[in-house]
Structure formats: C-alpha cells, structure tokens
CHARMM internal coordinates of N, CA and C (Angstrom, degrees):
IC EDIT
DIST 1 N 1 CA 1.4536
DIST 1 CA 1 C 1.5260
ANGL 1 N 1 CA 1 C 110.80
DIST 1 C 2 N 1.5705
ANGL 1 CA 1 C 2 N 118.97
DIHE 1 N 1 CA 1 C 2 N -43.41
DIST 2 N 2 CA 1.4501
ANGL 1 C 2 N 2 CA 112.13
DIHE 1 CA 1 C 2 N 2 CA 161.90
DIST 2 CA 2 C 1.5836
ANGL 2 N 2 CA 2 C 134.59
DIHE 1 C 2 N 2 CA 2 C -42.37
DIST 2 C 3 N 1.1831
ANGL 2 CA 2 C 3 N 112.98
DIHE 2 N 2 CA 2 C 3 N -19.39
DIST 3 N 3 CA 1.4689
ANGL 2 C 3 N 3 CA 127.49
DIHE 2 CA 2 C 3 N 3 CA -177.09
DIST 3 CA 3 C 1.7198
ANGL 3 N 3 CA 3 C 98.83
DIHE 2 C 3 N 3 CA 3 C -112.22
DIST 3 C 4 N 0.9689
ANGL 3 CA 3 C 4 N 127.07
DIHE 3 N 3 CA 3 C 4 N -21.04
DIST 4 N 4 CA 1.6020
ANGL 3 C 4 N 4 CA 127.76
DIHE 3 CA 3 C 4 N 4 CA 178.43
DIST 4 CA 4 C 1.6161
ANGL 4 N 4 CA 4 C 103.51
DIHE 3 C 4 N 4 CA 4 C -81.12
DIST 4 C 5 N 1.4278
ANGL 4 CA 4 C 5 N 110.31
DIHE 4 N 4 CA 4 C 5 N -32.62
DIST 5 N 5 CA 1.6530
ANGL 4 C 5 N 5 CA 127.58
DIHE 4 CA 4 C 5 N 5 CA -170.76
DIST 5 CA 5 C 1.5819
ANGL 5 N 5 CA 5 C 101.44
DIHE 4 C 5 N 5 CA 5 C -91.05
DIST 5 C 6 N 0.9314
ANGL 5 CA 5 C 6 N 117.70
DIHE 5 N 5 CA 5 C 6 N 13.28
DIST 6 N 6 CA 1.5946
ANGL 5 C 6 N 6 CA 114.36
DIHE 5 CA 5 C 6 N 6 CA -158.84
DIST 6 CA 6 C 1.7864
ANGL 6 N 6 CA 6 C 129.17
DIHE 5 C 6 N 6 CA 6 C 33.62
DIST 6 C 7 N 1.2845
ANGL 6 CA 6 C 7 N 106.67
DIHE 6 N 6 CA 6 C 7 N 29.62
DIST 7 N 7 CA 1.7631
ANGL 6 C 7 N 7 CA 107.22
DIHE 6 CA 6 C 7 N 7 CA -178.58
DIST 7 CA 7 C 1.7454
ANGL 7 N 7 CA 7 C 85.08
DIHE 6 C 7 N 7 CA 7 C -81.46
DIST 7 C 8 N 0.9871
ANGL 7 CA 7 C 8 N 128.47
DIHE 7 N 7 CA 7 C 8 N -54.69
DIST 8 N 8 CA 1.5706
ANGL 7 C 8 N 8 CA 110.06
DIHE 7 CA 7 C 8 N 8 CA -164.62
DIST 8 CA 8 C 1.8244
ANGL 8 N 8 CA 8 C 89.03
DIHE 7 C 8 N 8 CA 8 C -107.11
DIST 8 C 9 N 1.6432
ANGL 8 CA 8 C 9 N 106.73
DIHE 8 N 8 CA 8 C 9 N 148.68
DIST 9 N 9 CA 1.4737
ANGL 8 C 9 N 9 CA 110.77
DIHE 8 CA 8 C 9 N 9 CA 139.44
DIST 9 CA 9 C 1.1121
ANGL 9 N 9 CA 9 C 146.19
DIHE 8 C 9 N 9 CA 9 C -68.79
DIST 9 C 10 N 1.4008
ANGL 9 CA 9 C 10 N 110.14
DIHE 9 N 9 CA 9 C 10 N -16.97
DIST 10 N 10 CA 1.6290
ANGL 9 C 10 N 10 CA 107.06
DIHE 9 CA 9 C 10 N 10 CA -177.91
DIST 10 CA 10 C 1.7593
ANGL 10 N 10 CA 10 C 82.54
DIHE 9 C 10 N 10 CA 10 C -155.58
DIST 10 C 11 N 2.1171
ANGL 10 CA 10 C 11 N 113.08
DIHE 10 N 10 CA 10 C 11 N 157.24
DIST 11 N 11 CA 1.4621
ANGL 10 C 11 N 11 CA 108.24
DIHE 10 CA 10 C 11 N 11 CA 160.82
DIST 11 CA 11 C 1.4105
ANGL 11 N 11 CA 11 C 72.85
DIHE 10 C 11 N 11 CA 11 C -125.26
DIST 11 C 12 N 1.6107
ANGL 11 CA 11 C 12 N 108.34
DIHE 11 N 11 CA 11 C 12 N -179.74
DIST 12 N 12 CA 1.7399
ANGL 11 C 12 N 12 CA 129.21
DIHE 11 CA 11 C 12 N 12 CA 157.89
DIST 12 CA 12 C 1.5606
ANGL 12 N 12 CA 12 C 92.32
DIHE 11 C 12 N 12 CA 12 C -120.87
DIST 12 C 13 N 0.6424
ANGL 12 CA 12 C 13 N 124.28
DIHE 12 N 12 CA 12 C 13 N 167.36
DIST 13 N 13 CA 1.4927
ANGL 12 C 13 N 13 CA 151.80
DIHE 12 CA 12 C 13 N 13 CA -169.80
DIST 13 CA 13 C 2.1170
ANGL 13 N 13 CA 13 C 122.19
DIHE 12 C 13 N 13 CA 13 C -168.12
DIST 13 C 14 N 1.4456
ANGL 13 CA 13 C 14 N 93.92
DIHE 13 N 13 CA 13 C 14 N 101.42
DIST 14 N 14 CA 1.2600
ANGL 13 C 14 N 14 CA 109.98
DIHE 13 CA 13 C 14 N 14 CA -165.79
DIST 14 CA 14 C 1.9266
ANGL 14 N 14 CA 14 C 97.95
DIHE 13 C 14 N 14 CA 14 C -70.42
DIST 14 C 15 N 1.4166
ANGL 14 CA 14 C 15 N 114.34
DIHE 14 N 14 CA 14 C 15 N 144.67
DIST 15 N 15 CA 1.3137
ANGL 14 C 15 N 15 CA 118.77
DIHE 14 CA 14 C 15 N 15 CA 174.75
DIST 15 CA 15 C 1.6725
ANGL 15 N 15 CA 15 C 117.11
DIHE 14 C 15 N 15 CA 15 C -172.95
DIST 15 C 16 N 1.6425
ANGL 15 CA 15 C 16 N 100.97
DIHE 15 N 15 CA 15 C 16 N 125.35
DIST 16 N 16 CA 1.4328
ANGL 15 C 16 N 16 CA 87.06
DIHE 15 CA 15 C 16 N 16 CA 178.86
DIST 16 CA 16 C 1.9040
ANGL 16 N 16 CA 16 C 136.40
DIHE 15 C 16 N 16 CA 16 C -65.73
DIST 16 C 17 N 1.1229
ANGL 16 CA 16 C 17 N 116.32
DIHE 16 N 16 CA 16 C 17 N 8.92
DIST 17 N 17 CA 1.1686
ANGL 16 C 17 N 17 CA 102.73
DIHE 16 CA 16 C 17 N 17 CA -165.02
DIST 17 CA 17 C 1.8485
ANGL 17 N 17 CA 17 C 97.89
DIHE 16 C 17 N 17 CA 17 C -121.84
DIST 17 C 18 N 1.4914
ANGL 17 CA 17 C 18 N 109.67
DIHE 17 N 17 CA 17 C 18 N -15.22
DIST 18 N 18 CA 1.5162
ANGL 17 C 18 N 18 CA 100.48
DIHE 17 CA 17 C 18 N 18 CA 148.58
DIST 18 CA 18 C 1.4295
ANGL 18 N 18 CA 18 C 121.56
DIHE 17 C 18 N 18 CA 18 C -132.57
DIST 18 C 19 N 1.3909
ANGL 18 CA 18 C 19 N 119.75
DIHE 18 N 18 CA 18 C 19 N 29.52
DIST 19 N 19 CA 1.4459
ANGL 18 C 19 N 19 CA 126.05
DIHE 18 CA 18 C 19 N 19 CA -174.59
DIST 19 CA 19 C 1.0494
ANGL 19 N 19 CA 19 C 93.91
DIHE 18 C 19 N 19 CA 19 C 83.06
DIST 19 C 20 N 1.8901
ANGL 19 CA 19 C 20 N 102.75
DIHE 19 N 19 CA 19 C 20 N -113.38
DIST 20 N 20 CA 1.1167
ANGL 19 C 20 N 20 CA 109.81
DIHE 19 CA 19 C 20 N 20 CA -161.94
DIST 20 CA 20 C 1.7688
ANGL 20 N 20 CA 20 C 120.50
DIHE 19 C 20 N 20 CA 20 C -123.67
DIST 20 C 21 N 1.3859
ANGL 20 CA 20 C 21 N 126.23
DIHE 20 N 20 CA 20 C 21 N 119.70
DIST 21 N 21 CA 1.2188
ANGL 20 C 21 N 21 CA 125.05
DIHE 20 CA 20 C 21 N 21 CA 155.11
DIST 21 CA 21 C 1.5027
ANGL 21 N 21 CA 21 C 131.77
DIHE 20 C 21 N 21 CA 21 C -45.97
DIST 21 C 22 N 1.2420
ANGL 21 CA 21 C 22 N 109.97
DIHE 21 N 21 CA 21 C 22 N 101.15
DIST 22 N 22 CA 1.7256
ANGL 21 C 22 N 22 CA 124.04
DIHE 21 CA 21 C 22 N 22 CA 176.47
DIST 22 CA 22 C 1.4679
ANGL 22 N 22 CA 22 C 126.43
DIHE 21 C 22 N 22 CA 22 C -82.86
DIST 22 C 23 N 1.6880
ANGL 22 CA 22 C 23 N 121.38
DIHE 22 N 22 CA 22 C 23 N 66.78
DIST 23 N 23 CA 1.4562
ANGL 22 C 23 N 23 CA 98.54
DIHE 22 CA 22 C 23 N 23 CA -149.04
DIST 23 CA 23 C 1.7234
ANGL 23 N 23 CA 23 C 80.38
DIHE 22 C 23 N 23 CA 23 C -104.15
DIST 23 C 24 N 1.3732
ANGL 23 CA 23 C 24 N 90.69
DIHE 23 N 23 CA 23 C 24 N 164.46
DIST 24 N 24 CA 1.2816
ANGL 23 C 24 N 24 CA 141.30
DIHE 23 CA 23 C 24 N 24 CA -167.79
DIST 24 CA 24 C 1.8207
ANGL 24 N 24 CA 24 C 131.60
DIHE 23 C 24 N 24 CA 24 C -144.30
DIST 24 C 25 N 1.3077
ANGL 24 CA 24 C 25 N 92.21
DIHE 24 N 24 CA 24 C 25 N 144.96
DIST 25 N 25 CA 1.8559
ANGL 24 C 25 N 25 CA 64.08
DIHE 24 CA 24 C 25 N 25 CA -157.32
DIST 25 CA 25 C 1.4436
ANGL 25 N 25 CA 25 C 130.66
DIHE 24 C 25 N 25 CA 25 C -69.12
DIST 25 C 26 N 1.4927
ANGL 25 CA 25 C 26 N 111.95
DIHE 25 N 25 CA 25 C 26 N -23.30
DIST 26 N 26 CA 1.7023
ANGL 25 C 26 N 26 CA 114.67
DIHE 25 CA 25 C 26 N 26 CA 170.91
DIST 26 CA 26 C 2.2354
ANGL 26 N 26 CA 26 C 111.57
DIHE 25 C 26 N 26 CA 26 C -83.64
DIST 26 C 27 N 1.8223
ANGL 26 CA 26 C 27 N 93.79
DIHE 26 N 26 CA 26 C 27 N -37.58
DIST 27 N 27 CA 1.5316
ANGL 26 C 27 N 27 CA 101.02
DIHE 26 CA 26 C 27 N 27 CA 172.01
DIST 27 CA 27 C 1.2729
ANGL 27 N 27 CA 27 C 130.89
DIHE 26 C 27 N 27 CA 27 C -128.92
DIST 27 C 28 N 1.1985
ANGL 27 CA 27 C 28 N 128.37
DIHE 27 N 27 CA 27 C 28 N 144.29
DIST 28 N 28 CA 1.7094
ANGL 27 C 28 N 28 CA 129.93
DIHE 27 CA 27 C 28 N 28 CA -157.54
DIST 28 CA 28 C 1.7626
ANGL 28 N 28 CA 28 C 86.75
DIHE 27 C 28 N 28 CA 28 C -114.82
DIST 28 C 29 N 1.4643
ANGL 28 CA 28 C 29 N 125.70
DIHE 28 N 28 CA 28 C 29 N 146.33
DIST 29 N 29 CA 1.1026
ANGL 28 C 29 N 29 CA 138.05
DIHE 28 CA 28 C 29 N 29 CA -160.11
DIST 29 CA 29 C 1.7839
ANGL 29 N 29 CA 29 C 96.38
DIHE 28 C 29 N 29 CA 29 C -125.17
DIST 29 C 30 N 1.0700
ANGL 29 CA 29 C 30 N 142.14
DIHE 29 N 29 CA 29 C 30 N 150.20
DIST 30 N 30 CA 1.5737
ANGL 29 C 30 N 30 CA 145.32
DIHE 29 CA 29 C 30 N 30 CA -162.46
DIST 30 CA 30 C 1.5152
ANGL 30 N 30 CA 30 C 76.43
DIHE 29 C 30 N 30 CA 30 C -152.91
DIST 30 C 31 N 1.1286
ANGL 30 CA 30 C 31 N 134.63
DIHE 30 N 30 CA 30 C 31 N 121.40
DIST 31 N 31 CA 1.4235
ANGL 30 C 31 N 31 CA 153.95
DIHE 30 CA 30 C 31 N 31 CA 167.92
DIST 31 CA 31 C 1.3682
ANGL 31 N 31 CA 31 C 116.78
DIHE 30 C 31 N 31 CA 31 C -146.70
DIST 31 C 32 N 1.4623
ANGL 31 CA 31 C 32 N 121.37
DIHE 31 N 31 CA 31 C 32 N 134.56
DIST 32 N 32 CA 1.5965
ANGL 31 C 32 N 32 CA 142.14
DIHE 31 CA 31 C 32 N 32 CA 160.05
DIST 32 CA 32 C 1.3997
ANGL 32 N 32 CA 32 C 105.52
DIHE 31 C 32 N 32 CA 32 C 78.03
DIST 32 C 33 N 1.2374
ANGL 32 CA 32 C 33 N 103.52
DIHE 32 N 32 CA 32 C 33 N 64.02
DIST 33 N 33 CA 2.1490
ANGL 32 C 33 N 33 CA 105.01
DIHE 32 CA 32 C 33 N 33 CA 177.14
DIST 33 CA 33 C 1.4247
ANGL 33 N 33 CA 33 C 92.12
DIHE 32 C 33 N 33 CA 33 C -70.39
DIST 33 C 34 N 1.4931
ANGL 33 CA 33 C 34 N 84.48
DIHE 33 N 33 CA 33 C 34 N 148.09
DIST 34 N 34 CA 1.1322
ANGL 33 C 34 N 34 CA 104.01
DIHE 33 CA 33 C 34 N 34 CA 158.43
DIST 34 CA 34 C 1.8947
ANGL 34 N 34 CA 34 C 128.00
DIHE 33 C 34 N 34 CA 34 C -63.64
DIST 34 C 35 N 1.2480
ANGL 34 CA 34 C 35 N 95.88
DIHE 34 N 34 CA 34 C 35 N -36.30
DIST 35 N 35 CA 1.4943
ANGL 34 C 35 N 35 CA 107.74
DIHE 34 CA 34 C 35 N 35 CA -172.98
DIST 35 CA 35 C 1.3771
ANGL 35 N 35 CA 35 C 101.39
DIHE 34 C 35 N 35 CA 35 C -95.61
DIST 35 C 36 N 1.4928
ANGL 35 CA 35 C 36 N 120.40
DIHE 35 N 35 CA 35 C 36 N 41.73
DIST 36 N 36 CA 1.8597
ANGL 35 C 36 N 36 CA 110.85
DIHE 35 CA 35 C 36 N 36 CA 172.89
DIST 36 CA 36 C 1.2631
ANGL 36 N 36 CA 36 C 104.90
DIHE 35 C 36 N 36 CA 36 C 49.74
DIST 36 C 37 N 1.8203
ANGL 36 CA 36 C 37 N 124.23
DIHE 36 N 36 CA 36 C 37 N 44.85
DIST 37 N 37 CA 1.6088
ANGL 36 C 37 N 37 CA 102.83
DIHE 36 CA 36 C 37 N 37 CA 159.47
DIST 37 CA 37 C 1.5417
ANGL 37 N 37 CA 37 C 118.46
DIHE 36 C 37 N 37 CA 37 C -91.34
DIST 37 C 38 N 1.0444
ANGL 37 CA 37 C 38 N 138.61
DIHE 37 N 37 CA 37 C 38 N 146.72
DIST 38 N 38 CA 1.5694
ANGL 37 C 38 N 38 CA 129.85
DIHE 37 CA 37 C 38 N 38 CA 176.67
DIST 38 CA 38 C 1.6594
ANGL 38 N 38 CA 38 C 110.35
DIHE 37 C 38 N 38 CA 38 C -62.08
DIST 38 C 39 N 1.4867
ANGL 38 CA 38 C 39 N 97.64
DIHE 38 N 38 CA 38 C 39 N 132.95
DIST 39 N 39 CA 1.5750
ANGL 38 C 39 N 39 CA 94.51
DIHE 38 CA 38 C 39 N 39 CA 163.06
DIST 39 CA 39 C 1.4301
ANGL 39 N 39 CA 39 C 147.97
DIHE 38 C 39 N 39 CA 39 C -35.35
DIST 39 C 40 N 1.3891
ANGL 39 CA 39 C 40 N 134.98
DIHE 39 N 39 CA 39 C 40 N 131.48
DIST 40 N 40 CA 1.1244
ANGL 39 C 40 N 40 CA 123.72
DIHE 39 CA 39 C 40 N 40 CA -141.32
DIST 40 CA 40 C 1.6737
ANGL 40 N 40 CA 40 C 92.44
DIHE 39 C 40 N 40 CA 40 C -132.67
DIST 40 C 41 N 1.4403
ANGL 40 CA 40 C 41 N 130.84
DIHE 40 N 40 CA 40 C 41 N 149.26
DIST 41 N 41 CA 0.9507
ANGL 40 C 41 N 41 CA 135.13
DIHE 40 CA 40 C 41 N 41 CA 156.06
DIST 41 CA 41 C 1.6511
ANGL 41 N 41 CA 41 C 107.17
DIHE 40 C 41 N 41 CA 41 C -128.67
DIST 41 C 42 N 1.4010
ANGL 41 CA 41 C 42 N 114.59
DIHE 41 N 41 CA 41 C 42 N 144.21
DIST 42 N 42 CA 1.4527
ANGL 41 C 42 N 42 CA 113.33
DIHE 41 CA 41 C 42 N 42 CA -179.20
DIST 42 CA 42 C 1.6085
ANGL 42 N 42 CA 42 C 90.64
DIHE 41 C 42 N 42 CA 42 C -157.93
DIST 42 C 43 N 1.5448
ANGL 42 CA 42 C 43 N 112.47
DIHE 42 N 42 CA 42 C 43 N 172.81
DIST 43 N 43 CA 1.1892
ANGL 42 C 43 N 43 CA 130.70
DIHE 42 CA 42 C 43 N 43 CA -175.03
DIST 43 CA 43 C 1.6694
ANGL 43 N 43 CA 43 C 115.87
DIHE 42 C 43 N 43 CA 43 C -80.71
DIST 43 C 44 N 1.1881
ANGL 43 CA 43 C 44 N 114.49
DIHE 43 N 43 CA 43 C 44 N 114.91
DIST 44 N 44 CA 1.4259
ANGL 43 C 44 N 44 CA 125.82
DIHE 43 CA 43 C 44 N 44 CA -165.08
DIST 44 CA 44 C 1.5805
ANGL 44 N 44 CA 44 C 98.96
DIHE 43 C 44 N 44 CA 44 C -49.23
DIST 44 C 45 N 1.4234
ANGL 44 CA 44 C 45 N 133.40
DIHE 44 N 44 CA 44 C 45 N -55.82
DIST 45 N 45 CA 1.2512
ANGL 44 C 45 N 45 CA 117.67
DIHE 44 CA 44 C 45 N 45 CA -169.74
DIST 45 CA 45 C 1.7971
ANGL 45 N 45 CA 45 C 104.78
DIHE 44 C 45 N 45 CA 45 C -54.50
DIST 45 C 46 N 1.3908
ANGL 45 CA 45 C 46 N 143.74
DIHE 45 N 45 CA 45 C 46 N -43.70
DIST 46 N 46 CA 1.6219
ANGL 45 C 46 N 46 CA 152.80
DIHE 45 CA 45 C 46 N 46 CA 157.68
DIST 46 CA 46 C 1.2770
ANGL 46 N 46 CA 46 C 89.83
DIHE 45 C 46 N 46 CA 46 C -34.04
DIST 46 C 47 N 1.2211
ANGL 46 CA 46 C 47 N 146.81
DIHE 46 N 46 CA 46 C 47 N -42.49
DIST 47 N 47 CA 1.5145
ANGL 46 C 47 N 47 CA 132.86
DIHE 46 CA 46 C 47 N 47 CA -141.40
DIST 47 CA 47 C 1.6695
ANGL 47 N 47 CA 47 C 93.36
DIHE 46 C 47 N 47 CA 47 C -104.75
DIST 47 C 48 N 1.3253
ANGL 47 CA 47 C 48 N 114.33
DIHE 47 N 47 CA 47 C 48 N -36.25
DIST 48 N 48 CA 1.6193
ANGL 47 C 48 N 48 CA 124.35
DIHE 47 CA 47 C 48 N 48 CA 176.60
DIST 48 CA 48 C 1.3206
ANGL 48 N 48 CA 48 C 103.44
DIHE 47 C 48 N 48 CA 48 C -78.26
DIST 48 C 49 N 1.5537
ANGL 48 CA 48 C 49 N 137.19
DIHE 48 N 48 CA 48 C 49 N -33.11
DIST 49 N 49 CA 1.6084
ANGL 48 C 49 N 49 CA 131.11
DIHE 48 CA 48 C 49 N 49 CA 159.25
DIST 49 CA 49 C 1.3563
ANGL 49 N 49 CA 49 C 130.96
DIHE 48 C 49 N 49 CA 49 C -62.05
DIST 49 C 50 N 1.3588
ANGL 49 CA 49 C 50 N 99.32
DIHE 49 N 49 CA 49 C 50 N -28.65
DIST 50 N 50 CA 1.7467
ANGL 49 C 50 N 50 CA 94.88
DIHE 49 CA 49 C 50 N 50 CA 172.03
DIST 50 CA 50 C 1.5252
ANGL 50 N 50 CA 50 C 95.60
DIHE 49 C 50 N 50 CA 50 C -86.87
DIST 50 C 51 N 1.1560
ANGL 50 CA 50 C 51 N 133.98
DIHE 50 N 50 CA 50 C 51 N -57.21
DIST 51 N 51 CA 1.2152
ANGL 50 C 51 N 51 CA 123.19
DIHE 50 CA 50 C 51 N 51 CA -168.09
DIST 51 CA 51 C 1.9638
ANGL 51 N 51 CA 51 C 123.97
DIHE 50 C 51 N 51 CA 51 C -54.53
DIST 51 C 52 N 0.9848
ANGL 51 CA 51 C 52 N 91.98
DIHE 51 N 51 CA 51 C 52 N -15.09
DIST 52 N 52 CA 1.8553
ANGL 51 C 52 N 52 CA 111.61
DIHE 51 CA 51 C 52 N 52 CA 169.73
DIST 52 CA 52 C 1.5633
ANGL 52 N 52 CA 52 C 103.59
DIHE 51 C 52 N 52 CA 52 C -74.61
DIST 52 C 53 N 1.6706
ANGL 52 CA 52 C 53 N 114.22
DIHE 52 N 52 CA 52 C 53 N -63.50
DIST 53 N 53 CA 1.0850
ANGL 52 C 53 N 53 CA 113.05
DIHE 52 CA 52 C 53 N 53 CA 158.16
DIST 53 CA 53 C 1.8869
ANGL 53 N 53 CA 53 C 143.50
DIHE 52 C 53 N 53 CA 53 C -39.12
DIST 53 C 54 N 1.1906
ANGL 53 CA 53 C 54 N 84.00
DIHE 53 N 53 CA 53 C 54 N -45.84
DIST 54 N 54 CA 1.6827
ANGL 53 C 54 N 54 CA 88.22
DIHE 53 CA 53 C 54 N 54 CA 155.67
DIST 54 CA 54 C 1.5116
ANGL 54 N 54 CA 54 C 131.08
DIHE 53 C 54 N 54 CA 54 C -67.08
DIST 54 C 55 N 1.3346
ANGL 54 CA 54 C 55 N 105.40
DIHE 54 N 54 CA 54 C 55 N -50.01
DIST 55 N 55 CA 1.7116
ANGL 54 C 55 N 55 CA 99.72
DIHE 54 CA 54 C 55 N 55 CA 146.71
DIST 55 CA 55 C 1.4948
ANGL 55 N 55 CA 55 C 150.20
DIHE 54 C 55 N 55 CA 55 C -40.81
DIST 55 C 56 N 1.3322
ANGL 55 CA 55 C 56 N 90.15
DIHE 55 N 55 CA 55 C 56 N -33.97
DIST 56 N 56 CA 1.2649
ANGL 55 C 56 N 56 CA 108.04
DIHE 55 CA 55 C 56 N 56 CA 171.37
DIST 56 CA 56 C 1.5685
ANGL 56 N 56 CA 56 C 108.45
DIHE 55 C 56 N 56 CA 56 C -58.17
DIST 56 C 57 N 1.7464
ANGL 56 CA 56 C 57 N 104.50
DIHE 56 N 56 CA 56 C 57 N -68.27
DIST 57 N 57 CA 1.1527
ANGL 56 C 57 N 57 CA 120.42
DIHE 56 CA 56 C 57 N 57 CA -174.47
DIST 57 CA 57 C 1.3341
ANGL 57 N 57 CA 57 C 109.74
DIHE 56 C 57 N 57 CA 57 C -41.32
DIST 57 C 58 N 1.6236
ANGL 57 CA 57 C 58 N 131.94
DIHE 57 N 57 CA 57 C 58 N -64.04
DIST 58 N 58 CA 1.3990
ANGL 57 C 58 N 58 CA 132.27
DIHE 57 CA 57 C 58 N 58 CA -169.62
DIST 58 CA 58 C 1.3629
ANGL 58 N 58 CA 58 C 106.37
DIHE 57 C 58 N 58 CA 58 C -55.18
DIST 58 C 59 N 1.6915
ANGL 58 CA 58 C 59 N 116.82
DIHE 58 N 58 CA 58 C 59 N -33.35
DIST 59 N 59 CA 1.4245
ANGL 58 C 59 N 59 CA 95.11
DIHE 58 CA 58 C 59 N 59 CA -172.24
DIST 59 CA 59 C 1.2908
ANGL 59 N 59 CA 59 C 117.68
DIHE 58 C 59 N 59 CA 59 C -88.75
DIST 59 C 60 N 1.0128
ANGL 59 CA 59 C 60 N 112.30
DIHE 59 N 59 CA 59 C 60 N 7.40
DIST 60 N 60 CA 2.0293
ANGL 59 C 60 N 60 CA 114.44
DIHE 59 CA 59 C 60 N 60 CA 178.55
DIST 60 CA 60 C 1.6963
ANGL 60 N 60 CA 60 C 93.66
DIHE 59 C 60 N 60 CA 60 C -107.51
DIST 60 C 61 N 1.1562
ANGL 60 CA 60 C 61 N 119.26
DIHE 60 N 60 CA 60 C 61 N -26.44
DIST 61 N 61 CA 1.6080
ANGL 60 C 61 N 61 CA 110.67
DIHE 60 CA 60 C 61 N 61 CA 179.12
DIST 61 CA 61 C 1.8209
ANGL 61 N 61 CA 61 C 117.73
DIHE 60 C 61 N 61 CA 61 C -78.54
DIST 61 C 62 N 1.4876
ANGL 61 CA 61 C 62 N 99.34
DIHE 61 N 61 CA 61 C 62 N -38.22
DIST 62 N 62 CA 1.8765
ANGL 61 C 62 N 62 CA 108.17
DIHE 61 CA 61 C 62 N 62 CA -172.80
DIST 62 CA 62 C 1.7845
ANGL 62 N 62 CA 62 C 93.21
DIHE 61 C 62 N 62 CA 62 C -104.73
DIST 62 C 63 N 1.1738
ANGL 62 CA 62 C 63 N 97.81
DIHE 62 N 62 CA 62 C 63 N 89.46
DIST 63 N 63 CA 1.6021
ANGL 62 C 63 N 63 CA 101.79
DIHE 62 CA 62 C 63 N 63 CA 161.28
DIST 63 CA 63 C 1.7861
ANGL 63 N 63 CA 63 C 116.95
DIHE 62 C 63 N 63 CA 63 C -73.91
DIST 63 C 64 N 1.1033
ANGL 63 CA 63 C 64 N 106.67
DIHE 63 N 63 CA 63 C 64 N 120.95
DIST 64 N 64 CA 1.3876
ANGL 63 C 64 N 64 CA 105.71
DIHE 63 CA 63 C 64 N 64 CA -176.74
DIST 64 CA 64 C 1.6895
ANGL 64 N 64 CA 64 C 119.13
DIHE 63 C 64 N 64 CA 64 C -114.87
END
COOR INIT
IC SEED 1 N 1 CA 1 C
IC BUILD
C-alpha cells in the first residue's frame, strides 16, 4: 500500500518461491525463483489482490 499510496517509489520484498518482489506503483516485478520460474511482470494492484488473498487464507487456516 506504501507504493500504491505513493509514500515509497519502489519496495523489494524478499521470498522464497520467487526471490524477489519488485513492486512499483503501476508494476510489481517476481524475479530470481528459486525453483527456475521465469520472470514475471504483472500489475501491482493483481499483485496487492493476490497477496490480500493470501492473507486471508492464512488467517482462516492458522488459528492462533
């Protein structure tokens, strides 16, 4: 949301299953998997919906 809000221009975001997340505010960059996936560019608001979605998921799955 900092990069969607314009407080930052760019975050990285470290992750094993695509390296690294390059977001940006119109495009988010998926670079250096670990598992040999090809680089990915997609639209940062898609990249902020799945990732909402994934939240979602952990928090109805890991009851704490």
């Amino acid at each position: 949301m900092l990069v969607i809000n314009e407080v930052f221009d760019f975050n990285d975001i470290r992750a094993d299953v695509v390296g690294l997340a390059y977001v940006e505010k119109l495009n988010t960059k998926l670079i250096g998997s670990d598992f040999e996936h090809f680089d990915l560019t997609l639209p940062t608001s898609d990249f902020h919906k799945i990732i909402m979605e994934w939240f979602t998921i952990l928090r109805n799955t890991i009851k704490i």
